[in-house]
C-alpha positions in Angstrom: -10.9 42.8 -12.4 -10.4 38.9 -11.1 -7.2 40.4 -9.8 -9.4 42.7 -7.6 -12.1 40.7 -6.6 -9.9 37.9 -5.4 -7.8 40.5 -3.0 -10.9 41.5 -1.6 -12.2 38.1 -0.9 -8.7 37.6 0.2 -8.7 40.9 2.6 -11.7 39.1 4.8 -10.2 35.9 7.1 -13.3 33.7 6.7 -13.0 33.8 3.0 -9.4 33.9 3.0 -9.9 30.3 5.1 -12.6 29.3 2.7 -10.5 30.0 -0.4 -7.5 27.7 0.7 -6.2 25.0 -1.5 -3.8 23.1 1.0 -4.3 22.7 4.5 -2.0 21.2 6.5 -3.8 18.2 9.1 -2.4 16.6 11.8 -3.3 13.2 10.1 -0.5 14.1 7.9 2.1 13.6 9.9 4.0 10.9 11.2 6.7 11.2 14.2 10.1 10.1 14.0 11.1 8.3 17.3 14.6 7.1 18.8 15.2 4.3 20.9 18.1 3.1 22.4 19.3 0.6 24.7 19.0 0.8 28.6 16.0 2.1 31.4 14.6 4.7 32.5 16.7 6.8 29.6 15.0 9.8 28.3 18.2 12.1 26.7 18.1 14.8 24.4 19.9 15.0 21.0 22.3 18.2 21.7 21.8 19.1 17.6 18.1 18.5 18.2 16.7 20.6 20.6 13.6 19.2 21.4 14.5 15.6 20.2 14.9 12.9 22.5 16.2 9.6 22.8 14.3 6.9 24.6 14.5 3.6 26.4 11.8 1.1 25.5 10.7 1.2 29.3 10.4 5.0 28.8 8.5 5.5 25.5 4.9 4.9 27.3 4.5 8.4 28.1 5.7 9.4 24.9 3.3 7.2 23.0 0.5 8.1 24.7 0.8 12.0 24.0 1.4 11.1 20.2 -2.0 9.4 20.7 -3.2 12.3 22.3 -2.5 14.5 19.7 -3.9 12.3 17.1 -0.6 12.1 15.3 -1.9 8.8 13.0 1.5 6.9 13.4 5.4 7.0 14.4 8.6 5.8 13.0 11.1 3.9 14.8 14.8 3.7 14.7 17.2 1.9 16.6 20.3 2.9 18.4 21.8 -0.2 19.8 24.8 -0.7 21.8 26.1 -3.8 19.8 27.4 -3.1 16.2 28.9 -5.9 13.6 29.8 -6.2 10.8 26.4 -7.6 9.4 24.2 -5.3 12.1 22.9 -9.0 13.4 21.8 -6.8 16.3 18.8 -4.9 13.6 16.9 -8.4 13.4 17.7 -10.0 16.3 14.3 -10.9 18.0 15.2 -9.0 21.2 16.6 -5.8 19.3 15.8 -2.1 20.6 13.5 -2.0 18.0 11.4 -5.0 18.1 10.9 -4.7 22.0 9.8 -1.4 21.5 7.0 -2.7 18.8 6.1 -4.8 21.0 5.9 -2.3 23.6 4.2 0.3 21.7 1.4 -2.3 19.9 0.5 -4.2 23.5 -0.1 -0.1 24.8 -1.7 1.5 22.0 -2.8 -1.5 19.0 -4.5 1.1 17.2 -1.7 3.3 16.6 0.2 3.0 13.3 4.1 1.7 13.8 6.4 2.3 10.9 10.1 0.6 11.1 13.1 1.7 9.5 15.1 -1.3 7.6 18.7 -0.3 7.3 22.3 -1.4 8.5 23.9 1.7 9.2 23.1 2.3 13.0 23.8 -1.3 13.6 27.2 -1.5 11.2 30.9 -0.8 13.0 31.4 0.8 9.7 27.9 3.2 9.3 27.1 2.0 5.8 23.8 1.4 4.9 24.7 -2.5 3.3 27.6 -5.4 3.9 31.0 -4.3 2.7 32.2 -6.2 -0.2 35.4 -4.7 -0.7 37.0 -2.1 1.0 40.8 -0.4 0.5 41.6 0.8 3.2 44.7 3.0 1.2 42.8 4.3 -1.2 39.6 4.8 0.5 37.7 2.8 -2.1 35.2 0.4 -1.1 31.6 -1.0 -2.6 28.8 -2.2 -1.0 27.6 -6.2 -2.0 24.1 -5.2 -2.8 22.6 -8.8 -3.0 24.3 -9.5 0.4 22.6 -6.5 1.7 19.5 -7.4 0.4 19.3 -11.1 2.6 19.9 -8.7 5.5 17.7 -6.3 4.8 15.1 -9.5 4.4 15.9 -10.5 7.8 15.4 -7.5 9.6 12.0 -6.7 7.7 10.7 -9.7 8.9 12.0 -9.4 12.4 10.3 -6.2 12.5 6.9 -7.8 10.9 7.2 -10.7 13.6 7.1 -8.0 16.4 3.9 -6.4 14.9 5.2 -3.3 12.9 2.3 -2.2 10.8 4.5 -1.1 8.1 8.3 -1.6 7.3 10.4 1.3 5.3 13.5 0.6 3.8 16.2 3.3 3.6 19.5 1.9 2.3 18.8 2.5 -1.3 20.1 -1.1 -2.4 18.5 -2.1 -5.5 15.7 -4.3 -5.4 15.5 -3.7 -1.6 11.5 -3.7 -1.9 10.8 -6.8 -3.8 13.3 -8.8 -1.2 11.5 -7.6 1.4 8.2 -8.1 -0.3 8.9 -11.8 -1.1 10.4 -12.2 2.7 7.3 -10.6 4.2 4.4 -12.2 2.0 6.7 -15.7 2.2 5.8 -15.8 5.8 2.2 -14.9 6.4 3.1 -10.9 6.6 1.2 -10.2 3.2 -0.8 -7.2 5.5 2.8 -5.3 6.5 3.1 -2.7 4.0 6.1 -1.2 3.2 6.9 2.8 2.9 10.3 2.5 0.8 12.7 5.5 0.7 12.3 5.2 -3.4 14.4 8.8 -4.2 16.5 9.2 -1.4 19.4 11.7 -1.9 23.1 12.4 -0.9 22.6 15.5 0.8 24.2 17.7 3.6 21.2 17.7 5.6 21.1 14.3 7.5 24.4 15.5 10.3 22.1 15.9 13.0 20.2 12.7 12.3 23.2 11.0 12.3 24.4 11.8 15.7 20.9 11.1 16.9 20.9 7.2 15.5 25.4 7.0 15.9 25.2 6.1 11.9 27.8 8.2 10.5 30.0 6.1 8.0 33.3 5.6 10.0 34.9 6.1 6.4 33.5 7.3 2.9 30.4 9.0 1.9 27.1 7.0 0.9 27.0 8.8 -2.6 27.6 5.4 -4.5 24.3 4.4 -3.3 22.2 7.6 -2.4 21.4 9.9 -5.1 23.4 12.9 -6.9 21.2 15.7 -5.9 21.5 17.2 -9.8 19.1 14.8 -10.5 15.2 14.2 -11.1 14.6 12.1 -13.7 16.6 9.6 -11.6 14.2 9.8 -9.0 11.4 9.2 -11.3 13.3 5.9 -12.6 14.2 5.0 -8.8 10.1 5.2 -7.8 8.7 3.5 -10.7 11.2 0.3 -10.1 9.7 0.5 -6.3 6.1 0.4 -7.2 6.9 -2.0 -9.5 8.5 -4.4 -7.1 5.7 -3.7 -4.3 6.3 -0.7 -2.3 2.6 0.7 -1.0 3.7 4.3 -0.3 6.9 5.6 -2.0 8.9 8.6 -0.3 11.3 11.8 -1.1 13.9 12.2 1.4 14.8 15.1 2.2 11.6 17.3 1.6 12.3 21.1 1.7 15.1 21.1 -0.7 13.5 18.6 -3.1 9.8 20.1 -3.6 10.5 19.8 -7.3 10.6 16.1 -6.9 8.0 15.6 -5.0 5.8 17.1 -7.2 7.2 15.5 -10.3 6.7 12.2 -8.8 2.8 13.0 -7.5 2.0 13.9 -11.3 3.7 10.9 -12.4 2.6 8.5 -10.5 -0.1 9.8 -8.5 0.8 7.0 -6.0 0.4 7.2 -2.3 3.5 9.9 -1.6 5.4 10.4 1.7 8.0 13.5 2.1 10.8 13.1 4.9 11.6 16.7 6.9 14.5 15.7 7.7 17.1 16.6 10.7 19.0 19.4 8.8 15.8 21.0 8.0 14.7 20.8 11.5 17.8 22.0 13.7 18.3 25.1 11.0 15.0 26.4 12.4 15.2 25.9 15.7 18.8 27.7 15.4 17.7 30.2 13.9 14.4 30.9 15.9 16.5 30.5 19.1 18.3 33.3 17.8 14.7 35.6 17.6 16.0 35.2 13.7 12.9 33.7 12.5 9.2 33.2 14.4 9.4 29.0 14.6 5.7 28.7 14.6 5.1 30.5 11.3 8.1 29.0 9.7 7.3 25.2 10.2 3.7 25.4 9.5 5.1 27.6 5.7 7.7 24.6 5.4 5.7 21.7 6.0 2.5 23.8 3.8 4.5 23.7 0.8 5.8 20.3 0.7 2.4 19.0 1.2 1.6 21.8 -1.7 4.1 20.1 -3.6 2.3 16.7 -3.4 2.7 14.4 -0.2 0.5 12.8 1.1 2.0 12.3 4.3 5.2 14.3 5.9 8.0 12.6 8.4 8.9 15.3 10.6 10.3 15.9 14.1 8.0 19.0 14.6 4.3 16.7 14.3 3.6 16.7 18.1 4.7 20.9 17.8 2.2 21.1 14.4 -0.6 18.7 16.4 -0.6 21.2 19.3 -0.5 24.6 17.0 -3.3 22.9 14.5 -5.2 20.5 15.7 -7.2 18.5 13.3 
């Protein structure tokens, strides 16, 4: 009989509405944004559609229809044209990504600007931390973690300087947060939170992303230092070392494949949860519905539904001014 009753509360659409456990808001989602180098560039990602590349001078417009849309905040990445081999260009005070802080806080103050903090898009090598030893024979190398972590200091607090609102490490060093903790709160920057990539994974799914940001590792794989996607208790060791060491939001990257962990880390730590959609998940359906395979609409709004479902708080995805439009708030 519960069975019965429930379909046929189910068969009328107010009460279908009114019965709803998740709903998906636009104040859930936070745009990722690209910017490179240059003026008046606005340039599409070819494994993107939809995704664009900007120069600093050219993000106004795209800023303001975020704000538009009440999407709460936006995450920047950096494409510059000079690489090292200690990415000095990703805390240089004049980097793509602090002038476009800058640009973004004078234009809109009240809108929320997240940062990434990694090496790879600034590295001639694409790794995520300084090389400590590499063969170039064999292949072999490793990454010098604590080396990595001065950097990754640096750029934090470059980012801070420039008004970022909230700084998110991605190159899974250990200890990454608590450096950046004691390099932020060190310098009067105690109010920049930080959204750290606590259980980010080796997966398949970040190709398009990396021909967006030019961060493909020029040799090697990052599996020494991003996750072995058989895992989840890993995960759950990873996130409690971040919250431990500061973090204010904690994140599982990527999201569609890893709903498992997401909601394994919500029920064990019931700690302010981020999920990243990342690139793979995106240019999959927007193959596919450009193919008349699969209705795009319905499709994004079922994936980004369960991974809130499964627990986040908040989702990273390229689709949030798409959603904003489609939903509203």
């Amino acid at each position: 009989m519960e069975f019965t009753r429930l379909r046929r509360l189910r068969s009328k659409g107010f009460f279908r509405e009114l019965l709803r456990e998740n709903t998906l808001l636009v104040s859930d989602l936070i745009l990722p944004i690209f910017v490179v180098e240059g003026k008046g560039r606005k340039e599409e990602i070819p494994s993107m559609p939809g995704v664009y590349r900007f120069s600093v001078d050219s993000l106004k417009r795209e800023v303001e229809e975020v704000k538009k849309l009440g999407i709460p905040a936006v995450l920047i990445f950096g494409v510059p044209e000079s690489k090292d081999e200690i990415a000095s260009s990703a805390y240089h005070q004049e980097g793509v990504v602090q002038r476009a802080v800058r640009e973004i806080k004078k234009e809109f103050p009240d809108l929320g600007v997240i940062t990434d903090v990694c090496l790879c898009s600034y590295t001639r090598h694409g790794h995520c931390g300084i090389i400590g030893y590499e063969n170039k024979e064999s292949g072999r190398f490793e990454i010098d973690n604590d080396k990595t972590l001065k950097i990754l200091g640096k750029i934090a607090l470059s980012q801070a300087g420039a008004g970022a609102d909230m700084v998110a490490p991605s190159a899974m060093m250990d200890g990454q947060v608590n450096a950046i903790r004691e390099a932020l709160d060190g310098n009067g920057y105690r109010n920049v939170a930080i959204m750290s990539y606590a259980a980010k994974y080796a997966s398949a799914f970040y190709g398009p992303f990396r021909e967006a940001a030019d961060s493909s590792p020029r040799f090697g794989d990052r599996s020494s230092y991003q996750m072995d996607y058989h895992n989840w208790e890993e995960a759950l060791r990873e996130v409690e070392a971040d919250v431990k060491e500061g973090a204010d939001i904690v994140m599982v990257k990527p999201a569609l494949s890893y709903l498992d962990v997401i909601r394994r880390v919500k029920e064990a730590f019931n700690f302010p949860l981020s999920a990243y959609s990342v690139s793979g998940e995106y240019s999959m359906v927007k193959a596919a519905a450009q193919k008349s395979w699969i209705e795009e609409k319905k499709a994004v709004l079922e994936i980004l539904t369960s991974i809130k479902r499964a627990g986040a708080d908040m989702i990273i995805t390229y689709w949030a001014k798409g959603v904003a439009e489609w939903i509203g708030d």
